[in-house]
N, C-alpha and C positions, 0 to 999 in steps of 0.2 A: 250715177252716184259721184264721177269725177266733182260735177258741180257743188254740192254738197260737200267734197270735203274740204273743198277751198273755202267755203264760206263760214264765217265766224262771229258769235255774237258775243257781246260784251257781259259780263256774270253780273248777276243781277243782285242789289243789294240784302234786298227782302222780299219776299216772296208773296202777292195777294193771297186773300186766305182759298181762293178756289183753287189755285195753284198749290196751295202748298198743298190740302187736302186731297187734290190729284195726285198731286205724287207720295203722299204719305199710303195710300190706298196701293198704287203701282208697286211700289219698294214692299209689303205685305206680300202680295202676287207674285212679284221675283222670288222671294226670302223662301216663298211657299212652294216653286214650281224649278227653283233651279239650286245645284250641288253648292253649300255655302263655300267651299274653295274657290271656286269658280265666279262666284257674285265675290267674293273677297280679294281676288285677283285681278277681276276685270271690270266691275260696273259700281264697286266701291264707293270710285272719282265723280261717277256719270250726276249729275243736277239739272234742275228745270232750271229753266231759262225764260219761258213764253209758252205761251197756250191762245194759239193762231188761228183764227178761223176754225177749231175742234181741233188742230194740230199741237203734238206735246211738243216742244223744241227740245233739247237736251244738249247739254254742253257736257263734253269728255276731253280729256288728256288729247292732244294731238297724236301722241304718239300710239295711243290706245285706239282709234279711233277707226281705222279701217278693219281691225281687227273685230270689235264692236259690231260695227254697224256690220259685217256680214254671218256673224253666230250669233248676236243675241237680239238683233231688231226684230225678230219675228217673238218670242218671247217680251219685248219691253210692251210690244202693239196687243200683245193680249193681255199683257197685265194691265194696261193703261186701259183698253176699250176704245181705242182710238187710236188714227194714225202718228206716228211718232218721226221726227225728224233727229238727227244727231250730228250737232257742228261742232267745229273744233272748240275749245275753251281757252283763251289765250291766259287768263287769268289761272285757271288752275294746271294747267301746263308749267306756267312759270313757279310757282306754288312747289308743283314736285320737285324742279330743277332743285330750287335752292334747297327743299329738304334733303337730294342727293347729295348736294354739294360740301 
């Protein structure tokens, strides 16, 4: 997982419509199967990115994101129906900074 978490992709403008319908379908399947503090605390942030070869990409908070990918990847992989990746988000990482700030 170390490699993954160094890896980062660029946030994506607009979403094609099979994408965005994946993950509108996934986000249902979370909402449905996990404590809303919990999706409200931690996978809020989390957005598509890319849909790889069957793979969801998902971009999350850097700082959110080891936390993430080791409690909630097995739940994002069954709500999606497929394998899920989760890289940093440099874009919405900066995003929260300035909203702390």
């Amino acid at each position: 997982h170390r490699e993954q978490l160094q890896e980062w992709a660029p946030c994506p403008g607009s979403l094609p419509d099979d994408l965005s319908a994946l993950w509108d379908t996934t986000l249902g399947g979370l909402r449905a199967s996990i404590d809303s503090e919990f999706f409200d605390a931690w996978l809020t942030d989390i957005h598509p990115h890319a849909l790889n070869d069957g793979e969801l990409v998902l971009g999350a908070p850097r700082e959110k994101l080891p936390w993430v990918t080791a409690r909630a990847t097995t739940a994002l992989i069954e709500a999606a129906g497929r394998p899920v990746r989760l890289v940093p988000c440099e874009h919405i990482t900066a995003k929260l900074q300035e909203a702390a700030a």
